[in-house]
MDAnalysis code that builds the backbone (N, CA, C; Angstrom):
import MDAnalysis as mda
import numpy as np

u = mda.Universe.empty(171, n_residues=57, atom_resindex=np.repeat(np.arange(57), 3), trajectory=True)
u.add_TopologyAttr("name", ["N", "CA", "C"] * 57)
u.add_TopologyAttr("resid", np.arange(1, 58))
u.add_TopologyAttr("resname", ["UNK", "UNK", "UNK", "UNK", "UNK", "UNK", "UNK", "UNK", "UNK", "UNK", "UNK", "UNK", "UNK", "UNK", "UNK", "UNK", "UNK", "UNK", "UNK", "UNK", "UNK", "UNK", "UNK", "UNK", "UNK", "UNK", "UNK", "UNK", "UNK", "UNK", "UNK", "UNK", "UNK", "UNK", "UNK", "UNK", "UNK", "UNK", "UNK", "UNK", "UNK", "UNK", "UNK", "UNK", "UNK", "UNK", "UNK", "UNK", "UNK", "UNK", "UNK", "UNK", "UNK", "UNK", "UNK", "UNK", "UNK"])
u.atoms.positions = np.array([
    [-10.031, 5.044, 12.552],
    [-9.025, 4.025, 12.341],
    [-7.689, 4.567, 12.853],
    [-6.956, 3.694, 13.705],
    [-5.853, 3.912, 14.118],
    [-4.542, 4.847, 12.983],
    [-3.581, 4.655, 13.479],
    [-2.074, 4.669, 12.557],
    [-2.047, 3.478, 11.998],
    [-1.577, 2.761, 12.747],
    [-0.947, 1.348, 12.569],
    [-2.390, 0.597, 11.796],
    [-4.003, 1.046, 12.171],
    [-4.420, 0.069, 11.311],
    [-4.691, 0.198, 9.834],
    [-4.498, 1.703, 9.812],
    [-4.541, 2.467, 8.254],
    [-2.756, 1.596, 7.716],
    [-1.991, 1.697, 8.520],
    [-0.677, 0.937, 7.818],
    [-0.814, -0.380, 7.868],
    [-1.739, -1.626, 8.081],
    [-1.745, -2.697, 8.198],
    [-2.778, -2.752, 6.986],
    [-4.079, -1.800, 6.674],
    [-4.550, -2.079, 5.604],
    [-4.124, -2.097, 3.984],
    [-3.061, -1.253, 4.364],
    [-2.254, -0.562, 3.223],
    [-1.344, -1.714, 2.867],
    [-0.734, -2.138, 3.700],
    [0.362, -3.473, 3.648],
    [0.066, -4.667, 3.184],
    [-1.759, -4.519, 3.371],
    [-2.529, -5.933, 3.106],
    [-2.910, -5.721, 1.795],
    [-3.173, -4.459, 1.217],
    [-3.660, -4.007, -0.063],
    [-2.635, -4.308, -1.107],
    [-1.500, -3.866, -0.471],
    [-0.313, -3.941, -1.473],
    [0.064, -5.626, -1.467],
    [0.064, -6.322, -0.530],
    [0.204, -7.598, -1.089],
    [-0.976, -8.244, -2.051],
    [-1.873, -7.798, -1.662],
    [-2.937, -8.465, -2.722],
    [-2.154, -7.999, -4.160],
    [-1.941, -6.811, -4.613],
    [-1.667, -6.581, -5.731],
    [-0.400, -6.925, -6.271],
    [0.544, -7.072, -4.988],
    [2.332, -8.283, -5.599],
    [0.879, -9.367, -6.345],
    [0.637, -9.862, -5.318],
    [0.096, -11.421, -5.869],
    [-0.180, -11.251, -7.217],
    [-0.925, -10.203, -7.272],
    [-1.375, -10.288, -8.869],
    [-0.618, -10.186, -10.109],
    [0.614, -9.155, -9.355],
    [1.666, -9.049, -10.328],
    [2.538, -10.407, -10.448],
    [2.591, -11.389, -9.486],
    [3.295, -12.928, -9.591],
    [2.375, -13.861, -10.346],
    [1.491, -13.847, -10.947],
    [0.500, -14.716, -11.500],
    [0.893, -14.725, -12.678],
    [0.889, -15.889, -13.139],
    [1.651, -16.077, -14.638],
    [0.910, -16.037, -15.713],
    [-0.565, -15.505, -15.683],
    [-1.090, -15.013, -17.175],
    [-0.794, -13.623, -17.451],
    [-1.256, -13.184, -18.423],
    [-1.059, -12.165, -19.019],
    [-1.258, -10.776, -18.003],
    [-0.991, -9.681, -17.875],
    [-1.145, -9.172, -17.179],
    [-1.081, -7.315, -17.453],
    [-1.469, -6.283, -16.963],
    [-1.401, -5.185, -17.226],
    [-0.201, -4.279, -16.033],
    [1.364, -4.500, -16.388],
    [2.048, -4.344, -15.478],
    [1.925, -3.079, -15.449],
    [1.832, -2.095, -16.140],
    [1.568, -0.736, -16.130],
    [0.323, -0.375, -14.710],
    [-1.055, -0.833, -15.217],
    [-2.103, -1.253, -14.439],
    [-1.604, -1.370, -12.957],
    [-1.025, -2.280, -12.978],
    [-1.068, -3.109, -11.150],
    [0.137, -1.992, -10.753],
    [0.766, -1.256, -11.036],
    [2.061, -0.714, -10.799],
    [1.120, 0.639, -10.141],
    [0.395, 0.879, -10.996],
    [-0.553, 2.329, -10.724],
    [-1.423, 2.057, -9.458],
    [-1.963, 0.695, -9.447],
    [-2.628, 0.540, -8.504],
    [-1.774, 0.477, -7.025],
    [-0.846, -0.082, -7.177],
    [0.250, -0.273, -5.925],
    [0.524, 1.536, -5.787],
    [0.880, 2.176, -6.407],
    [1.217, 3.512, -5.888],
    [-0.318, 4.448, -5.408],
    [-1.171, 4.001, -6.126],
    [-2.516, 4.975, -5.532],
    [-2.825, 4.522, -3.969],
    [-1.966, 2.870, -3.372],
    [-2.414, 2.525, -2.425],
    [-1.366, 3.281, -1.196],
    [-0.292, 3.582, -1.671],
    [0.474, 3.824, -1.175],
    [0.877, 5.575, -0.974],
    [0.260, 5.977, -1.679],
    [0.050, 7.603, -1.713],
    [-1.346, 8.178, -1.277],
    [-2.108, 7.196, -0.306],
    [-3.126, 7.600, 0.229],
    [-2.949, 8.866, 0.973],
    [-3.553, 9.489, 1.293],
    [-3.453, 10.963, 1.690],
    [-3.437, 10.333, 3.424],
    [-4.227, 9.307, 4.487],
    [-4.941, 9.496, 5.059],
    [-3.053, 8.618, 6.143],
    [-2.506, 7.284, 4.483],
    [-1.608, 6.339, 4.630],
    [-0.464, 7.450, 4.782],
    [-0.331, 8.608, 4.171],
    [1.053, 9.363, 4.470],
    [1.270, 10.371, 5.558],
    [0.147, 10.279, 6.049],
    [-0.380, 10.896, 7.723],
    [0.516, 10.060, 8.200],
    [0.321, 9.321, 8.555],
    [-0.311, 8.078, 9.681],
    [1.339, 7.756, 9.732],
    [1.866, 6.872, 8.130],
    [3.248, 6.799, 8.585],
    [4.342, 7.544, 8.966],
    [4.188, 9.027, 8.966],
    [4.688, 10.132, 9.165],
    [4.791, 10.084, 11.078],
    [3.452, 10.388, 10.973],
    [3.274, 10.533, 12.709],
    [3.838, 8.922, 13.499],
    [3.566, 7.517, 12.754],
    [4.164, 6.608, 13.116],
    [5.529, 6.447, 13.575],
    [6.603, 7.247, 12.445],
    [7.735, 7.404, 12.219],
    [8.526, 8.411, 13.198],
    [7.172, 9.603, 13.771],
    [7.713, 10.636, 14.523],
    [8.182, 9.816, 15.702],
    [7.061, 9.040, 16.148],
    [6.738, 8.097, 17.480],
    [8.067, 7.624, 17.530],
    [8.647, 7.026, 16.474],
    [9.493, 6.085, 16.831],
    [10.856, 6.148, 17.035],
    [10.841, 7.402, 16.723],
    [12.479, 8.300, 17.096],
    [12.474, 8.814, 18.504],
])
């Protein structure tokens, strides 16, 4: 998998889980908060935007 497609999955992951946090039943904000950072502290996701970021300077 690319850079950019490991950062497009990550981007898509994390909106699924806003959504969940905008849904007006009850909810485990603790939960979805943990889940948004495990998506975002991927080992493979802090490569990728790193070397993305090198690119772009």
């Amino acid at each position: 998998m690319t850079d950019q497609q490991l950062a497009l999955e990550a981007i898509s992951d994390a909106q699924l889980i806003l959504e969940e946090y905008l849904q007006p039943w009850p909810k485990d904000n603790a939960r979805i908060l943990e889940k948004l950072v495990e998506v975002l502290e991927r080992p493979a996701l802090i490569v990728a935007v790193s070397r993305l970021q090198q690119h772009g300077n």
